[in-house]
N, C-alpha and C positions, 0 to 999 in steps of 0.2 A: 233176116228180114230187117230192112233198114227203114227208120219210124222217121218222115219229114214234120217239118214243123211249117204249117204254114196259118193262113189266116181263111176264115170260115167262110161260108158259103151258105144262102139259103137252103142248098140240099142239104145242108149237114144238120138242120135244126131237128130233125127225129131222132137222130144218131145224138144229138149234142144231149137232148132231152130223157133218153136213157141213162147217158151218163150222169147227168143230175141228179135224176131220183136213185140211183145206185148212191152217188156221193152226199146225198141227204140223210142216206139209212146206213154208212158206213163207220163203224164204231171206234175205227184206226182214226175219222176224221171230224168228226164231230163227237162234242159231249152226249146229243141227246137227239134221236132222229128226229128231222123235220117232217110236219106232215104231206104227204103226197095225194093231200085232197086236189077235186077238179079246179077249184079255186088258184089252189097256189100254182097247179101246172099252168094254168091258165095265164096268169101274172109274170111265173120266170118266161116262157114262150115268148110272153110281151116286150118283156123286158133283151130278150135276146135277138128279139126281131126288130128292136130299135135301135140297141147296139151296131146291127149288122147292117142295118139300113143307111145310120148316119154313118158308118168306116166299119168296113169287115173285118180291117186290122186289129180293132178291139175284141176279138174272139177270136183267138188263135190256138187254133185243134193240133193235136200231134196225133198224125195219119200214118198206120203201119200197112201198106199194100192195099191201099184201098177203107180202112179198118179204123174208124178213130177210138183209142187208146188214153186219151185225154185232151182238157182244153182248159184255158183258162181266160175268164173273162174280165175287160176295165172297163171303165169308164174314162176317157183321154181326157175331158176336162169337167172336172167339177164345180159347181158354181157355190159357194158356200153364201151365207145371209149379208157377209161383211164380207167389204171388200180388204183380201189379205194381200193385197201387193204380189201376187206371185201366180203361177196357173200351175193346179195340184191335178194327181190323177189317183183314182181309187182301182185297185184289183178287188174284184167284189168272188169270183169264184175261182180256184186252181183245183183240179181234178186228173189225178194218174190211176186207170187200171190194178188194182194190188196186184197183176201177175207182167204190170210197167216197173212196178216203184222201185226204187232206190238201182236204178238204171240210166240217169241222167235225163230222163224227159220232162220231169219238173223243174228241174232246171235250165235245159234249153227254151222251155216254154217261157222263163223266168226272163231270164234274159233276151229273148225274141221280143219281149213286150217291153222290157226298161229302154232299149234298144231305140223302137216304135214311139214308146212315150217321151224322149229324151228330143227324139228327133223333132216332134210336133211339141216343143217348145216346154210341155211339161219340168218343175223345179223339184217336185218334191211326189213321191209315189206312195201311197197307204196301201194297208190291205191290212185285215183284222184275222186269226186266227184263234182257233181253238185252243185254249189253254195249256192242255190233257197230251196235244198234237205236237209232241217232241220232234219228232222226226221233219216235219213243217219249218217248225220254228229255227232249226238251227240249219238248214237249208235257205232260208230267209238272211239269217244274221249272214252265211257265208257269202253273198251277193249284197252285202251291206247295210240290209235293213236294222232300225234302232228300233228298239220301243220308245215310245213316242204318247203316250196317252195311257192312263189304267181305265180302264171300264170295268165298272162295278155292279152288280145285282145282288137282290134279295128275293127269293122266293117265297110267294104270299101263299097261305094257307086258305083253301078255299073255306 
């Protein structure tokens, strides 16, 4: 079965939204599941259906025979407070099926989108990652991402 990479489609946002809340509560990918109240489905929906409104290309599914297997989503341009001389792009989610991974679909995805962003003028590409997410992280560095920023947290005791 041969998995295409292409860019989303309003039919694919029920199929995209499964994958989500899978990749929310998945322990290979995040530290700490996110919650899958009505609110937040509510919120990513919105936020993927702005995405896909202003350029579909910014959500780009990896589709096995029909079957999406993963997606990952950017934002092509982000507008930060100050003006930085330059037009950056944020990957805000990457998502592979655990029975995809370490198969090369997050990396075609990877590259599908630096490709897309590269071409629409974008200089510089982000995307934040889970700590704990080794397997992520040096999938990232081998397509040449740096770290670039620490972000820090404390946990307050209620």
């Amino acid at each position: 079965m041969d998995i295409t990479i292409r860019p989303s489609t309003k039919k694919d946002v029920a199929r995209l939204l499964e994958l989500w809340k899978a990749f929310m509560n998945d322990s290979d990918s995040v530290d700490r599941p996110v919650p899958i109240h009505p609110a937040n489905v509510a919120r990513w929906k919105q936020f993927v259906d702005k995405l896909i409104e202003q350029d579909r290309r910014q959500i780009q599914v990896a589709d096995q025979d029909g079957v999406l297997v993963g997606y990952l989503a950017c934002q092509k341009v982000v507008t930060p407070p100050l003006d930085m001389g330059y037009k950056w792009s944020y990957i805000s989610d990457i998502y592979v099926t655990p029975t995809q991974r370490r198969q090369g679909v997050g990396k075609r995805l990877l590259q599908t989108t630096i490709d897309y962003l590269k071409s629409e003028g974008s200089k510089h590409i982000r995307l934040a990652v889970w700590h704990r997410n080794d397997v992520a992280i040096q999938l990232y560095k081998e397509l040449g991402f740096k770290e670039h920023t620490n972000i820090l947290q404390i946990d307050l005791k209620e």
